[in-house]
N, CA, C and O atoms as a Tinker XYZ file with bonds, in Angstrom:
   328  protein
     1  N      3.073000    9.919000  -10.757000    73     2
     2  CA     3.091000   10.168000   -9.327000    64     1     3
     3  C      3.389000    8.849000   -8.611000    63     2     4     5
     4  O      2.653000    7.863000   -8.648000    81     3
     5  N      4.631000    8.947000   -7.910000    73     3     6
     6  CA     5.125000    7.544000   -7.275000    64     5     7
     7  C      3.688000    7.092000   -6.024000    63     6     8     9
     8  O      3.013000    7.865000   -5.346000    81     7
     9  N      3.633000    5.705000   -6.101000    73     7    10
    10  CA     2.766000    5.540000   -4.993000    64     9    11
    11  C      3.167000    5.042000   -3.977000    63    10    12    13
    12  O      4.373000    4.793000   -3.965000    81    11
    13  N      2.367000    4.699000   -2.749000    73    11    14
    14  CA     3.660000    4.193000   -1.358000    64    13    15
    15  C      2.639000    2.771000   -1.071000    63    14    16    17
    16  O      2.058000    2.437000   -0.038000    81    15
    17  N      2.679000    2.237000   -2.157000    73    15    18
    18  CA     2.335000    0.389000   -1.788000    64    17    19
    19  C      3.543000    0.367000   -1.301000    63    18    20    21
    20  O      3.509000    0.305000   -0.072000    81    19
    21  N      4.990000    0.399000   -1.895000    73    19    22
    22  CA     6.106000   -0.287000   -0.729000    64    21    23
    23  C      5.671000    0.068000    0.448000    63    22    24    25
    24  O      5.289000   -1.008000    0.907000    81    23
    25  N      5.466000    0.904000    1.283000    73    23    26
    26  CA     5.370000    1.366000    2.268000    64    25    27
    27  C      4.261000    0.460000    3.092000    63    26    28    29
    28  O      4.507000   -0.072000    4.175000    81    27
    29  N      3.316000    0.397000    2.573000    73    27    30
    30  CA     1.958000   -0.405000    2.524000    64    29    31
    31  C      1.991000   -2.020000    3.160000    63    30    32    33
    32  O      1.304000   -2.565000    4.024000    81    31
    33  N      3.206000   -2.539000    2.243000    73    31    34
    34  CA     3.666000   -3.806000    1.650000    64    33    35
    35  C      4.221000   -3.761000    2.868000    63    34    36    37
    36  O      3.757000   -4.643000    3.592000    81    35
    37  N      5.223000   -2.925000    3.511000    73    35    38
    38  CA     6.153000   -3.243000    4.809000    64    37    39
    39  C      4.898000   -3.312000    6.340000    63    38    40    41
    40  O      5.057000   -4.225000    7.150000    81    39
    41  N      4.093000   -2.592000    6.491000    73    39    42
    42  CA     3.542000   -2.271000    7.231000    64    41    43
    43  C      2.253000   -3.293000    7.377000    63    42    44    45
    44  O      1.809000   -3.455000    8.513000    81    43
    45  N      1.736000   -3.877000    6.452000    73    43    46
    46  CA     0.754000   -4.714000    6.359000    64    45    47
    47  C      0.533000   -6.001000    7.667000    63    46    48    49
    48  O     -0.470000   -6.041000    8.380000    81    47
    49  N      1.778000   -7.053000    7.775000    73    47    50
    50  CA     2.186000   -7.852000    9.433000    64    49    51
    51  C      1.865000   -7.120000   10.432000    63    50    52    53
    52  O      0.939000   -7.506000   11.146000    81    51
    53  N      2.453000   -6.055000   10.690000    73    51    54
    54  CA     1.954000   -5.289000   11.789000    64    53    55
    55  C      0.496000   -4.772000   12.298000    63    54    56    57
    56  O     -0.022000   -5.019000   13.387000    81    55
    57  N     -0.141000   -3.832000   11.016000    73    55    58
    58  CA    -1.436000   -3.983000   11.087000    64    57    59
    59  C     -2.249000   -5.098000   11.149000    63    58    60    61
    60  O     -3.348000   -5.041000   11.701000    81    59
    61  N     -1.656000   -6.496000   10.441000    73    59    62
    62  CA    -2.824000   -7.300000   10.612000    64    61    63
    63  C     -2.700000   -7.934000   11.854000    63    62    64    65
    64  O     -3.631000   -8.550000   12.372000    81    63
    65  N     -1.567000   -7.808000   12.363000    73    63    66
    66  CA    -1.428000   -8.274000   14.064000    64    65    67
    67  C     -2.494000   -7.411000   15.144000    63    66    68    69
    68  O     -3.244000   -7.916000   15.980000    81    67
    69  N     -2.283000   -5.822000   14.808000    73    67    70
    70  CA    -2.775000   -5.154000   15.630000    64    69    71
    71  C     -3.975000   -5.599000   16.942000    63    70    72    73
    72  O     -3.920000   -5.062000   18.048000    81    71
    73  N     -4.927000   -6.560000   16.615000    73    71    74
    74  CA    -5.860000   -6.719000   17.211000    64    73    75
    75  C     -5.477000   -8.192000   18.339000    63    74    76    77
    76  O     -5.936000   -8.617000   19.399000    81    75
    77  N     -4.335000   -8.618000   17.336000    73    75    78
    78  CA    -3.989000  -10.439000   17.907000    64    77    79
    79  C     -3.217000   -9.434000   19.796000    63    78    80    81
    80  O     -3.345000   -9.744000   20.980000    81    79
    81  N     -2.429000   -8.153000   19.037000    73    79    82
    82  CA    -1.477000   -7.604000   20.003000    64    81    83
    83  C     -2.052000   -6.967000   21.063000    63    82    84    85
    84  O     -1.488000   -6.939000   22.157000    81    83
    85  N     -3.436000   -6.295000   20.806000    73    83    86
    86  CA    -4.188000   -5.185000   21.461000    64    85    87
    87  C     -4.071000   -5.680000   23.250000    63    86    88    89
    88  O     -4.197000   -4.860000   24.161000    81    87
    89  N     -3.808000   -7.174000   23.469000    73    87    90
    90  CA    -3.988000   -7.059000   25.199000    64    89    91
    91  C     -2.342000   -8.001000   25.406000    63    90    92    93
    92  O     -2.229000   -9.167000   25.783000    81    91
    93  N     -1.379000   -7.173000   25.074000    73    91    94
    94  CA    -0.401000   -8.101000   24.943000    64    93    95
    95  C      0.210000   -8.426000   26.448000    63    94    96    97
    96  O      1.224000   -9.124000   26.451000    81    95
    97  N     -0.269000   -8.021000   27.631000    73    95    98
    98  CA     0.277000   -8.326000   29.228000    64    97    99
    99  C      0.114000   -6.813000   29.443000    63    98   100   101
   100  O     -0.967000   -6.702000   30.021000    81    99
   101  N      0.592000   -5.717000   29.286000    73    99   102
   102  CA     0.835000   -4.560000   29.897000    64   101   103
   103  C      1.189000   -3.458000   29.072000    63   102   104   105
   104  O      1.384000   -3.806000   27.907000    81   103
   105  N      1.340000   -2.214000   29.295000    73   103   106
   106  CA     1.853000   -0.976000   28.615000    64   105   107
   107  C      3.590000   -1.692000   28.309000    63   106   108   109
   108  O      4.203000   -1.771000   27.244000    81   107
   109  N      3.947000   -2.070000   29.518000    73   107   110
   110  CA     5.242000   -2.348000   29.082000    64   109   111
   111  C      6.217000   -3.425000   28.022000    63   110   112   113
   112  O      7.313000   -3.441000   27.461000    81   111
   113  N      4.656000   -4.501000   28.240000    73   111   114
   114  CA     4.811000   -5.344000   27.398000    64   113   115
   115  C      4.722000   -5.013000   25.715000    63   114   116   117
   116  O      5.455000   -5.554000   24.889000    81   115
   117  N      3.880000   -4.212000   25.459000    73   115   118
   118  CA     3.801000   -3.407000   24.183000    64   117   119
   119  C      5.034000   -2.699000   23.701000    63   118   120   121
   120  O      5.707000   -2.792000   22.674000    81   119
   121  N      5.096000   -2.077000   24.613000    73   119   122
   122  CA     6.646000   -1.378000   23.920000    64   121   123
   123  C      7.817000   -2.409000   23.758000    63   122   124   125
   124  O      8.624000   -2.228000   22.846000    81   123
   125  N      7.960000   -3.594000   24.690000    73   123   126
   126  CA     8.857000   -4.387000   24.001000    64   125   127
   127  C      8.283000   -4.912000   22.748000    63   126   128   129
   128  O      9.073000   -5.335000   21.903000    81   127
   129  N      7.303000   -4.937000   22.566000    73   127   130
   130  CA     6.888000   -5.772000   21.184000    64   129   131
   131  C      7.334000   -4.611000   20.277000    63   130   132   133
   132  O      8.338000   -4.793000   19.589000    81   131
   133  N      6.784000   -3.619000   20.221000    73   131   134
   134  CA     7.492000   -2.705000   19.441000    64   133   135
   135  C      8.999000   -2.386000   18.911000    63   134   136   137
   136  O      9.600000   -2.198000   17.853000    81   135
   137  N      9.167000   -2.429000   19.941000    73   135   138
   138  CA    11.110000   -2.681000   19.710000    64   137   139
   139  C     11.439000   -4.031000   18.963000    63   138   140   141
   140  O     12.350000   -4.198000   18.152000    81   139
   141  N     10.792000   -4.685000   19.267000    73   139   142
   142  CA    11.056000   -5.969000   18.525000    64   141   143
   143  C     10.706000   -5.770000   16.954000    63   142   144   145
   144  O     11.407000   -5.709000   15.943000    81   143
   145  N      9.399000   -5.701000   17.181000    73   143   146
   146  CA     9.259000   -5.487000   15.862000    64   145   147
   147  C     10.363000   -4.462000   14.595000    63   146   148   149
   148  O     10.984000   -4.691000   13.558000    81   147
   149  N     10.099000   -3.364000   15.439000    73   147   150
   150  CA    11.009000   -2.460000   14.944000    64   149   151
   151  C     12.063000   -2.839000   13.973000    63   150   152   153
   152  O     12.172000   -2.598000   12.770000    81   151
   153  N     13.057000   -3.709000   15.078000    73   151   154
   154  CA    14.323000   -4.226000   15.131000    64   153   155
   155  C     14.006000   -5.168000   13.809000    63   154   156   157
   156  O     14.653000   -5.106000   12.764000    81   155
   157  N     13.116000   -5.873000   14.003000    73   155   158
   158  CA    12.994000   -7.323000   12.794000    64   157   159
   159  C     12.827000   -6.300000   11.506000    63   158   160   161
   160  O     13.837000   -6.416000   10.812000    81   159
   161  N     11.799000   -5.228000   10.877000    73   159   162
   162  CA    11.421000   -4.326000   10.268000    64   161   163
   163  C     12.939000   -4.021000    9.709000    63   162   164   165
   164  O     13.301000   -4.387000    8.591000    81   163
   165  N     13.775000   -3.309000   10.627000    73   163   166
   166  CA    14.856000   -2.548000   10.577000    64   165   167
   167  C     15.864000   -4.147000    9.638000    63   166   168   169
   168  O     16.346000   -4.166000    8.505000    81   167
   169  N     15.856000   -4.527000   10.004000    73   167   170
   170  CA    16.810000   -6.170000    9.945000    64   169   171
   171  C     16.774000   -6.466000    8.505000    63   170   172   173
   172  O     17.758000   -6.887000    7.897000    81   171
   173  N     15.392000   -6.196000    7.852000    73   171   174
   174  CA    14.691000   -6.780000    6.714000    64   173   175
   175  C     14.993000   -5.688000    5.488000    63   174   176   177
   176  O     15.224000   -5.966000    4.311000    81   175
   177  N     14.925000   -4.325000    6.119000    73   175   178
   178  CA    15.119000   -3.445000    5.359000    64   177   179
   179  C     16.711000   -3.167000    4.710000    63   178   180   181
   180  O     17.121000   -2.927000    3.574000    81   179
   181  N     17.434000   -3.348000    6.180000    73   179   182
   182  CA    19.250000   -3.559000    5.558000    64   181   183
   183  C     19.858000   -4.816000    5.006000    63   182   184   185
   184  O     21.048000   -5.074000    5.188000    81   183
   185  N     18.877000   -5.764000    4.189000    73   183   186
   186  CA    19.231000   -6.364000    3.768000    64   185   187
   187  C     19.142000   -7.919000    4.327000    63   186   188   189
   188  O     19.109000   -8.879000    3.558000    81   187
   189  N     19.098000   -8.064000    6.081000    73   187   190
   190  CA    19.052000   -9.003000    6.491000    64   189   191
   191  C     17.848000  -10.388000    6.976000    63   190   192   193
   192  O     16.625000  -10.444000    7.108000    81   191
   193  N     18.556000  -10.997000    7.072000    73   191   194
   194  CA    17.023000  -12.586000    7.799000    64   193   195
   195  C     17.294000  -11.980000    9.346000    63   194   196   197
   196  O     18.208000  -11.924000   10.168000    81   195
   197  N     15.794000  -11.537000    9.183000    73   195   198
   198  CA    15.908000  -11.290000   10.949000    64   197   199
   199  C     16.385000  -12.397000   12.034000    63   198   200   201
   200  O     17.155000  -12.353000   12.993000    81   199
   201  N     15.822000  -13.105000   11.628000    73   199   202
   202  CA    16.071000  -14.581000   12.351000    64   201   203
   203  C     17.755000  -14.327000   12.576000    63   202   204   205
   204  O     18.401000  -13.904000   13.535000    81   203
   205  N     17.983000  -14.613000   11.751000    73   203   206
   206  CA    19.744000  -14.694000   11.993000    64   205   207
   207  C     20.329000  -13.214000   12.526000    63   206   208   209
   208  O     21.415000  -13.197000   13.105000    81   207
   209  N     19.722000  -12.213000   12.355000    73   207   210
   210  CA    20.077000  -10.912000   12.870000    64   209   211
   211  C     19.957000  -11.019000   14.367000    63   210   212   213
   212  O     20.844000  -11.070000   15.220000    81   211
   213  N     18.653000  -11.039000   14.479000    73   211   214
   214  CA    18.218000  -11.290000   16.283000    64   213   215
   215  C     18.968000  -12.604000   16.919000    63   214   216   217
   216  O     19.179000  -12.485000   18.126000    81   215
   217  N     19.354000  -13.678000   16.405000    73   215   218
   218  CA    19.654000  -14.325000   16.949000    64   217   219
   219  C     21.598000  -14.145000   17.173000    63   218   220   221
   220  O     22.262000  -14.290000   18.199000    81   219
   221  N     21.900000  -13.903000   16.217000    73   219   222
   222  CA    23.314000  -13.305000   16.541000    64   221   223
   223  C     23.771000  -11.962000   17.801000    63   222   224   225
   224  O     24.658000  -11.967000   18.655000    81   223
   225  N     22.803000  -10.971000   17.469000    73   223   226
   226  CA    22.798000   -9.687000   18.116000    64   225   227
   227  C     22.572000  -10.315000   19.632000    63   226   228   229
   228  O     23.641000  -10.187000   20.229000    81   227
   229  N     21.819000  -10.794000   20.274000    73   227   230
   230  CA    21.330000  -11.552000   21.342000    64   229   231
   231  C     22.064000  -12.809000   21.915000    63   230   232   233
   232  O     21.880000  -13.372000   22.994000    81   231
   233  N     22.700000  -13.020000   21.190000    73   231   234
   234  CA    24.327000  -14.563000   21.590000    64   233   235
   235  C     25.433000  -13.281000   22.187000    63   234   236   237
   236  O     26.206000  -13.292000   23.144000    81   235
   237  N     25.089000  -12.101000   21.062000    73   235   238
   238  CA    27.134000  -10.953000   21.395000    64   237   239
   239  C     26.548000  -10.013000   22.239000    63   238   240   241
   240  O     27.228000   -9.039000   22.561000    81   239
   241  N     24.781000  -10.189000   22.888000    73   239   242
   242  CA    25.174000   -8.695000   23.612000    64   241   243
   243  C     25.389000   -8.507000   24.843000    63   242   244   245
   244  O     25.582000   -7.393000   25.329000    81   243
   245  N     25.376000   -9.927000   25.692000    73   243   246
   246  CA    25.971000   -9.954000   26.755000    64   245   247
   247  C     28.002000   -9.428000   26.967000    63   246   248   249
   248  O     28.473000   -8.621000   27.768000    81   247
   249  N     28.408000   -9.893000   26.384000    73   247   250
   250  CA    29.555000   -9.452000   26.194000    64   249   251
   251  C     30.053000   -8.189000   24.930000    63   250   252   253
   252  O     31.177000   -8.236000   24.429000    81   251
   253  N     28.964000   -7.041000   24.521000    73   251   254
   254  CA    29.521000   -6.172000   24.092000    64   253   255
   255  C     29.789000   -5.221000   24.708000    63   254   256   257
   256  O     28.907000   -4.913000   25.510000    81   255
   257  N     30.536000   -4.668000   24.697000    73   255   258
   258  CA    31.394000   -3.138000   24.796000    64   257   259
   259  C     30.273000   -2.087000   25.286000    63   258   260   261
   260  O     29.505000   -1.626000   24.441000    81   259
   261  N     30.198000   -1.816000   26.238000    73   259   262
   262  CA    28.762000   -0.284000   25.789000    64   261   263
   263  C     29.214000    0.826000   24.614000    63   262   264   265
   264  O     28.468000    1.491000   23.896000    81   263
   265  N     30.342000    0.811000   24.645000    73   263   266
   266  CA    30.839000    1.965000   23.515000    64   265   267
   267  C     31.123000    1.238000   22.467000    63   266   268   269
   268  O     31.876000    1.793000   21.667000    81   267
   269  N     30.679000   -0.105000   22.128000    73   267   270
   270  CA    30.524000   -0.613000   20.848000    64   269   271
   271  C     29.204000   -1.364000   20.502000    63   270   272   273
   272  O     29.002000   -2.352000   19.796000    81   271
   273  N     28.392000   -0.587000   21.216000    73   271   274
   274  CA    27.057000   -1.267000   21.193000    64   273   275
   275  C     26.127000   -1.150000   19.726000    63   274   276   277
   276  O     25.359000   -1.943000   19.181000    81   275
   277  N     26.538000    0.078000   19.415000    73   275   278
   278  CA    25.732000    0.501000   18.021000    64   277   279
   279  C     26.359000   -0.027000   16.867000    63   278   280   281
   280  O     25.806000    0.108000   15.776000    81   279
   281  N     27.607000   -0.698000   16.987000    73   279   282
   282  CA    27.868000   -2.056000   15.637000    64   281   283
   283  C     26.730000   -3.054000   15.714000    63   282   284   285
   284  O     26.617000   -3.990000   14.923000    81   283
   285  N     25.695000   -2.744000   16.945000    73   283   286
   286  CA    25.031000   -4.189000   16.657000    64   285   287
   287  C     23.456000   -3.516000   15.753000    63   286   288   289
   288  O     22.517000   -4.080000   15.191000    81   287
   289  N     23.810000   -2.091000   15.993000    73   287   290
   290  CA    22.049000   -1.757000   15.136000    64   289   291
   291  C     22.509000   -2.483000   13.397000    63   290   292   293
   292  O     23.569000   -2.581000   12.779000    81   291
   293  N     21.162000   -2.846000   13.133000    73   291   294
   294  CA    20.726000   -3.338000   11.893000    64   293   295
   295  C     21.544000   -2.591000   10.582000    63   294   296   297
   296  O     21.862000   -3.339000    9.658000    81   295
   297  N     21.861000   -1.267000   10.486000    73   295   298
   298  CA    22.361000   -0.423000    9.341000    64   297   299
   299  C     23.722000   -0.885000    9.857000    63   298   300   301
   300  O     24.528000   -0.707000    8.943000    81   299
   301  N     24.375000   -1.447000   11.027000    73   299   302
   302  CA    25.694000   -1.353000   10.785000    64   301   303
   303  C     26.176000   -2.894000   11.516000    63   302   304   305
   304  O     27.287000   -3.021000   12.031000    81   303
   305  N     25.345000   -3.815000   11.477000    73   303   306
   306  CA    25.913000   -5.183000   11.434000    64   305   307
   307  C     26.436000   -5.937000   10.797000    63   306   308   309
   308  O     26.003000   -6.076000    9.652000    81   307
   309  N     27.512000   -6.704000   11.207000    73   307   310
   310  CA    28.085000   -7.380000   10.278000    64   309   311
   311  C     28.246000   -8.890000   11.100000    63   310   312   313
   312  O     28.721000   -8.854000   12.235000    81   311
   313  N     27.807000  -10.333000   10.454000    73   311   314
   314  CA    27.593000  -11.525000   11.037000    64   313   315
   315  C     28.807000  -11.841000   11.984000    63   314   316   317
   316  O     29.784000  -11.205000   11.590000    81   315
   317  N     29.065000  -12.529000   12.992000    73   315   318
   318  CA    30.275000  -12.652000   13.998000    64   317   319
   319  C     30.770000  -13.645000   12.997000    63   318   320   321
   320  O     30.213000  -14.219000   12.061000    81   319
   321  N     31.811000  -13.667000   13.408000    73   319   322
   322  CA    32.778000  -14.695000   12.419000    64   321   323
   323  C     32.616000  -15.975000   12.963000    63   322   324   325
   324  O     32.564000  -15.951000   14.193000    81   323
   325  N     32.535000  -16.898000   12.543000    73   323   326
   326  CA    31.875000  -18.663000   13.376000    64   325   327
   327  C     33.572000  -19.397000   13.999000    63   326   328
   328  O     33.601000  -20.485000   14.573000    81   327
């Protein structure tokens, strides 16, 4: 019977934050942390260094496309050319 430590293993940062996060400024402030997180989570899982994910995605998204916005989610990024 497969067990879900991976699952466990991914989720563990988050839970042990939970309490550091519990008064993070506002309702609204939470949900950006969430998205963030998300995003870093998401970053790690397709293979990437969040660091360099977020920091690329956030240099190109002033000047992306709205109808090319979803090349920048995590499953379908690819590094800008230097």
């Amino acid at each position: 019977m497969p067990g879900n430590n991976h699952l466990e293993r991914q989720i563990k940062p988050w839970a042990m934050g939970r309490k550091a996060w519990l008064f993070c400024g506002s309702e609204l402030a939470g949900q950006r942390a969430a998205i963030v997180m998300s995003l870093v989570q998401s970053a790690k899982l397709n293979g990437h260094d969040p660091w360099a994910y977020l920091r690329d995605v956030l240099a190109r998204l002033p000047t992306q496309l709205n109808s090319r916005i979803d090349e920048l989610l995590p499953h379908r990024w690819t590094p800008a050319a230097n």
